[in-house]
C-alpha positions as CSV (number, residue, x, y, z in Angstrom):
1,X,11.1,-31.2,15.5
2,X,12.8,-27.8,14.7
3,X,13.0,-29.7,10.9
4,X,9.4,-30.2,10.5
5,X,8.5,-26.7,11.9
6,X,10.6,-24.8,9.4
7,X,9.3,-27.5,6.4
8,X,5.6,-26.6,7.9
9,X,6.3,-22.8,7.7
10,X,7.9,-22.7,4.0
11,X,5.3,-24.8,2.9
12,X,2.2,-22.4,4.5
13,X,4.7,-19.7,2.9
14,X,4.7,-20.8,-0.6
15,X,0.8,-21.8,-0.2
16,X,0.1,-17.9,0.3
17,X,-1.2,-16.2,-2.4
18,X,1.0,-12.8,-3.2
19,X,-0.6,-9.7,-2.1
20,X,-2.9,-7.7,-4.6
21,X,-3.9,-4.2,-4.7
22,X,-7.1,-2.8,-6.5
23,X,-6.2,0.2,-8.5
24,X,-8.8,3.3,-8.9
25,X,-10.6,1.7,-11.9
26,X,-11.0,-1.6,-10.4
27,X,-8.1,-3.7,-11.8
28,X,-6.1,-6.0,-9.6
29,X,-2.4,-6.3,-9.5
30,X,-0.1,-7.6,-7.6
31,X,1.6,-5.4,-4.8
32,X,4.6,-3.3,-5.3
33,X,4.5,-3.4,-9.5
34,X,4.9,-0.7,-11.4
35,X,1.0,0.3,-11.8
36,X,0.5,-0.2,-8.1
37,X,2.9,2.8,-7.7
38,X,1.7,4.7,-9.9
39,X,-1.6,4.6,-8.4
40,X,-0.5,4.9,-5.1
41,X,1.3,8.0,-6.1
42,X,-1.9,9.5,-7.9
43,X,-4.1,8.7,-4.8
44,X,-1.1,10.6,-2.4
45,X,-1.3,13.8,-4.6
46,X,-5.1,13.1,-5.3
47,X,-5.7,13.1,-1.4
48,X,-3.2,16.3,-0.6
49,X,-4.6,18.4,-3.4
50,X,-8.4,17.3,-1.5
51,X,-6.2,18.2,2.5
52,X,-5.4,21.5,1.5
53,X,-8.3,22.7,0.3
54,X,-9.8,21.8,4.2
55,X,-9.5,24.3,7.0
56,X,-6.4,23.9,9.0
57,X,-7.6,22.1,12.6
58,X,-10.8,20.8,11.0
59,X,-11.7,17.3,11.3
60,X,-11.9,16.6,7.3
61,X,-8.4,18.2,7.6
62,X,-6.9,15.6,10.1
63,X,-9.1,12.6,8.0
64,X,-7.3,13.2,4.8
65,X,-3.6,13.1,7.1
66,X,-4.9,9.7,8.2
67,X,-5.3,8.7,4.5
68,X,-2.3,10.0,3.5
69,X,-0.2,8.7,6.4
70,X,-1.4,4.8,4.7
71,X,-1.1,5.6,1.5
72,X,2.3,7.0,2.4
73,X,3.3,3.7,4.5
74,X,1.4,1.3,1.7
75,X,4.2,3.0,-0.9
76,X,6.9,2.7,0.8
77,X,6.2,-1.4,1.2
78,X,5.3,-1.2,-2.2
79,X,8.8,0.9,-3.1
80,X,10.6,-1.8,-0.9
81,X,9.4,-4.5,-2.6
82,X,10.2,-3.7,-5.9
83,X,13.4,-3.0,-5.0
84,X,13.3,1.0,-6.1
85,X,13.0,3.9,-3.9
């Protein structure tokens, strides 16, 4: 039984298509390559350059931390996956 569970679980692994991620003009690639970090890196500075110019303790203010604090976890999964820090 414990057999055909793990043979059922690599095959619904290798069945899944990789992750993609849709870059700022449109373009899919797959997650964690080189372009997606660069793009996730130009949204991050993109979005703090927009934070800063907000009033501190205003709700556009704590909106762009929210972005940021995705952006910020989507890179380091990206990071991690392509093996580079």
């Amino acid at each position: 039984m414990m057999k055909y569970l793990r043979m059922l679980i690599c095959e619904i692994a290798k069945s899944t298509q990789p992750d993609l991620h849709r870059m700022l003009n449109g373009k899919m690639v797959k997650f964690g390559c080189d372009a997606c970090i660069n793009d996730l890196e130009y949204r991050i500075e993109d979005a703090k350059h927009q934070r800063d110019d907000c009033d501190h303790r205003s709700d556009s203010r704590e909106h762009y931390n929210g972005i940021l604090k995705v952006l910020r976890r989507q890179l380091r999964g990206a990071r991690k996956l392509s093996g580079g820090l």
